[in-house]
N, C-alpha and C positions, 0 to 999 in steps of 0.2 A: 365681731371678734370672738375666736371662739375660746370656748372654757377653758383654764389650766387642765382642768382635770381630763380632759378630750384627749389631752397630748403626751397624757402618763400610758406608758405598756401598761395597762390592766387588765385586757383581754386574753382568753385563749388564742391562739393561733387558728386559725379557717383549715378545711382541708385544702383551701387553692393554697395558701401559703406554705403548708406544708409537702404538698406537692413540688409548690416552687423548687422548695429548698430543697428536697429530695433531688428531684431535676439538677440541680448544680452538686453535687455530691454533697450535700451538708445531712448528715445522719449521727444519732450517738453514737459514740464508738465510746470504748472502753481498753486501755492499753491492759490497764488489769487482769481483765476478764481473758484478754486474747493470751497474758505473758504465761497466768494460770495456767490455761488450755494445753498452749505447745510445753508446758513446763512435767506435767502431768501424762501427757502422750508420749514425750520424749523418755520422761520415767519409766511408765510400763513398758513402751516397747526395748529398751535397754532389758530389763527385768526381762519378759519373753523373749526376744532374739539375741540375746547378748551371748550366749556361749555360740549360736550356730554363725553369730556375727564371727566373733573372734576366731573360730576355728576356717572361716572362708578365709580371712585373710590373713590366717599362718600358712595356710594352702598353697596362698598367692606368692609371697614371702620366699616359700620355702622353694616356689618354681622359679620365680622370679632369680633368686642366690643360686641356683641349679645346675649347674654345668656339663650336660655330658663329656665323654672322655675324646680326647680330640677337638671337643668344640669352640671355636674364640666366635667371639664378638667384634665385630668392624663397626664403625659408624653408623650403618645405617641398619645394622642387626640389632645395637645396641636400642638402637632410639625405636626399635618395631617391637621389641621386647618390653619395652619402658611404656611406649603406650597400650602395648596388650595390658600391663600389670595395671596403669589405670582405669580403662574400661574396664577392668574387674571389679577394682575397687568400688570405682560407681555405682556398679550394676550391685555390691553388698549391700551398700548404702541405700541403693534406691526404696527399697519400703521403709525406709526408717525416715525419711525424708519427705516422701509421699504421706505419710502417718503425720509427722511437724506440719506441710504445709493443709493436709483436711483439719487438721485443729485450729489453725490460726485463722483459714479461711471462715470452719462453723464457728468461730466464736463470733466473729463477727456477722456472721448470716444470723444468726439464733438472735445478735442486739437488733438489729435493724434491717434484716431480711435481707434478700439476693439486691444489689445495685451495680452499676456498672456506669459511666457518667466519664465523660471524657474532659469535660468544663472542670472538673476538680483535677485533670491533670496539666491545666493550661497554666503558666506564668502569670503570676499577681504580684505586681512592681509595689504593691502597698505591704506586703507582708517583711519586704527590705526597710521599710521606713524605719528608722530607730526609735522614734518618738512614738509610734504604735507598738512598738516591739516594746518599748519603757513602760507604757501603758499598761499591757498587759501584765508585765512584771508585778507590777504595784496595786494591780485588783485584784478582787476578792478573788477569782479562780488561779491567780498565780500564785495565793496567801497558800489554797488550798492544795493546789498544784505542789508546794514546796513543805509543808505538813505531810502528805503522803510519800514525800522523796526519802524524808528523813524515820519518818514509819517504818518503810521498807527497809529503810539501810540496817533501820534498830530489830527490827523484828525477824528478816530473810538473813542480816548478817551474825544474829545472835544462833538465831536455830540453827543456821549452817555450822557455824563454829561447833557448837555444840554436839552433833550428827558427826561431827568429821572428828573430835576429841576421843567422842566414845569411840568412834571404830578406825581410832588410830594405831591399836596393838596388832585388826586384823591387814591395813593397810602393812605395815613393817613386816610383817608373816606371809607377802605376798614373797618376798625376795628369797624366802627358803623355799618355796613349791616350786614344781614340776611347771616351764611355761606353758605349756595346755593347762592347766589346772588353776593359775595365777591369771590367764587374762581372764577365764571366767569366771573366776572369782572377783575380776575387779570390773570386771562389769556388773554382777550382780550389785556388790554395791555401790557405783554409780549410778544404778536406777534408784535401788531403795535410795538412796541421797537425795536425788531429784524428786521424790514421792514426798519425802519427808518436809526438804524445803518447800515445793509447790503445796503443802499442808499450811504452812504460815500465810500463802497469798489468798487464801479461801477468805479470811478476815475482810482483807482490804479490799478484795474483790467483790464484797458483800456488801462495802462501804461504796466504792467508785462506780456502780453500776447504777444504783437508785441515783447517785449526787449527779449523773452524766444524764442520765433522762430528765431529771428534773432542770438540769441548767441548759440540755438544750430547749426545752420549753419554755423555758423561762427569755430564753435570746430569741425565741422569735415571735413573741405577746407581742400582741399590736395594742394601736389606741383605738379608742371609739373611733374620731374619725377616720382613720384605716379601714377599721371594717364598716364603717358606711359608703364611705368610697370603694372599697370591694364587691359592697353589695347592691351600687349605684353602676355599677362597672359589668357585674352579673346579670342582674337582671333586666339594668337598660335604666335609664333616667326616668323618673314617674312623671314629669312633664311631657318627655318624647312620648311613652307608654298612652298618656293621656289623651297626648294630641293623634298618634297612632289610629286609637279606638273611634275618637270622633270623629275622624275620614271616615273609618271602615262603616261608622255607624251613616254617615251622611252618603255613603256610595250604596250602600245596601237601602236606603229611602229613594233614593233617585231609582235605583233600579224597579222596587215596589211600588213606585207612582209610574213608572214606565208601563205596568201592566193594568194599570187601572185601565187605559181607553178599551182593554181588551176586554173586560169581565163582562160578565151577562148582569148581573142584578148586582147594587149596592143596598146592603141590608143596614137600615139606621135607628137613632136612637134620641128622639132624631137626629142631635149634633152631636151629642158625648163620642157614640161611640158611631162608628163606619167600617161596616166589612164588606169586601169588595168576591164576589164567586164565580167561580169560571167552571165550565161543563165542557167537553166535547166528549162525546159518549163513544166516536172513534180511537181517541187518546189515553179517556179517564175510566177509571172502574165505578169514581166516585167524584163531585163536583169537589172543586180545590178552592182554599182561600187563599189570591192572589196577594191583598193588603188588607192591610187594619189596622186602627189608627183611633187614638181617641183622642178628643178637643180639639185644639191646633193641628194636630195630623187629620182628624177627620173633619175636619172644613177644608179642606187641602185635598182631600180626596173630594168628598161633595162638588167641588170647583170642578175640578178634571173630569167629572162621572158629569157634570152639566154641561162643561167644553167640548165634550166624545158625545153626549147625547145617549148615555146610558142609564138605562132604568133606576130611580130610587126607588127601594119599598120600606115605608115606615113601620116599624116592627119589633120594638124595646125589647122584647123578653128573648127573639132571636138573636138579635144583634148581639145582649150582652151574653147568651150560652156561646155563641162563633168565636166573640173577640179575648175570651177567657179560655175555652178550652179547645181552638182551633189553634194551630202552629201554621205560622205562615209557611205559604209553599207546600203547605202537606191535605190531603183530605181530610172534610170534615168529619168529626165523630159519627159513628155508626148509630148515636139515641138520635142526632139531631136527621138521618136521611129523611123522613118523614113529613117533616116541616118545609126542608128543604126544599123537597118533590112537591110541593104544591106551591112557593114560591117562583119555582121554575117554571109548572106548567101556567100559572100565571102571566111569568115574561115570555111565553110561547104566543100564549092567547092575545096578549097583547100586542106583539111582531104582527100575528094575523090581521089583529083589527087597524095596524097602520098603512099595512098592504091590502089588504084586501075592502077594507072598513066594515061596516054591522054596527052592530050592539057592542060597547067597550065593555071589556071584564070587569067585576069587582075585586078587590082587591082580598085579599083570602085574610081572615080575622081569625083571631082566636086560635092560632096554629099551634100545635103540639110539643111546646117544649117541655122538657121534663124539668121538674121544680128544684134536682138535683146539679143540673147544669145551668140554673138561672141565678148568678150568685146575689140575691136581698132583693132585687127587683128598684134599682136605682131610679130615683125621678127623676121624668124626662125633662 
């Protein structure tokens, strides 16, 4: 049974699970941060285009109310005329609107980078539930949620009042000017207005932006066993893993006893160790160690090399420089050629005298290994 404590979110979140999440559109967002952004773009640019604003569409206005002399209007004059004045109007609007939507879009690329996720705009029949919907009301992020409603109200509806009090004499002072002169005047200060309030969301946005990274991190902590299961899931089951290795290990022995019947000399020690050498001087630059094996693997080669009827040559101090510093499947080192080369012409001499017969070879003693590739000189 497993721990209480296995089953508590105390973990970080994994990058897979945050990828997950990512993947279904779950990212911080911050309304604050975004309402800031367009509050503050929408400001300046009022402030900068606000008189060439106002003066295009007294332009509009003024052609639109227009009438040359003789001219009327029919139905369908009327209504060509009306939709000219709106794709005017549009076309005023349109960088101030392009400006709102790069703000709202960077604020949220700048929290949580470029996403795009179609799964966050599918229908979730759980978000209708009342009782989830109750839920949320009643935890800590709707306490918190409903703490920052009342912030703003106190703090965005205090400063506005106050911005709008003071420059309530030059509001009334609109109504004596010149209209060229009053709409951009009251545009300018509808920017500064909007500058001024979007100055109070800097606060709260300084507040919602750390509480928003933090509480999404916090909703997606896993438990220990979550992330063991993640990482039984990643990397493979260590059992599978285990049992994996010992085929691969048991097919790669079969394969290296397969080439035992082939080698020319088995070099031993006498049982500890068994290395198995192969030469073809058309093929090799250098004899190669087929197999090698110590104890149990080399009585197992011994077997096979006396099954095939292939040479042993007893010879401790070779055997263990081959079986230490030869790689199976590869040539042997360059100190040990030496040794080698008279173990060979050995199993040559010997081939002759089975063929041909004579005087049988002795067996070469005392062969050249270097002391540096003999590791302690093990008893045999």
């Amino acid at each position: 049974m497993a721990d209480d404590s296995d089953l508590e979110r105390t973990e970080p979140a994994s990058g897979r699970r945050l990828d997950e999440a990512r993947a279904k559109g779950q990212v911080p967002r911050s309304r604050e941060l975004g309402t800031l952004a367009v509050l503050f773009a929408g400001g300046g640019t009022l402030m900068l285009m606000g008189d060439s604003l106002m003066g295009h569409l007294e332009a509009l206005m003024r052609q639109g109310l227009t009438l040359a002399p003789g001219e009327s209007l029919g139905g369908a004059a009327l209504f060509e005329r009306f939709q000219h004045e709106v794709y005017g109007t549009l076309l005023a609007f349109l960088p101030f609107l392009a400006v709102l939507v790069v703000a709202a879009v960077g604020s949220s690329v700048l929290l949580s980078g470029w996403l795009f996720s179609f799964e966050a705009l599918q229908p979730s029949f759980s978000r209708l539930n009342p009782i989830s919907g109750l839920s949320r009301l009643v935890s800590l992020h709707g306490l918190i949620e409903l703490v920052k409603a009342l912030v703003k109200t106190v703090v965005v509806g205090g400063i506005a009042a106050w911005v709008i009090w003071g420059r309530l004499g030059a509001l009334m002072g609109l109504a004596q000017e010149p209209f060229r002169q009053a709409t951009a005047q009251m545009a300018h200060l509808t920017g500064t207005t909007f500058l001024l309030v979007s100055a109070s969301m800097v606060l709260i946005a300084l507040f919602d932006v750390p509480y928003q990274l933090w509480d999404y991190n916090e909703n997606l902590k896993m438990t220990k066993e979550e992330v063991r299961q993640e990482a039984k899931e990643s990397e493979g089951d260590p059992h599978i893993k285990a049992r994996i290795r010992a085929l691969q290990r048991e097919a790669a022995r079969r394969r290296m006893m397969a080439a035992v019947p082939k080698a020319d000399v088995i070099v031993v020690n006498p049982t500890r160790y068994a290395v198995a050498l192969q030469y073809q001087d058309d093929r090799m630059r250098a004899p190669q160690v087929v197999a090698k094996g110590e104890r149990l693997v080399a009585r197992r080669i011994l077997e096979l090399a006396e099954e095939s009827h292939v040479p042993v040559l007893r010879a401790p101090p070779l055997a263990r420089a081959l079986y230490h510093h030869a790689e199976l499947g590869a040539e042997i080192p360059a100190a040990l050629y030496t040794a080698v080369a008279e173990v060979l012409a050995y199993i040559y001499q010997l081939r002759r005298y089975h063929s041909a017969g004579g005087v049988p070879p002795a067996p070469p003693e005392a062969l050249p290994v270097p002391p540096a590739l003999d590791p302690g000189g093990e008893p045999a």
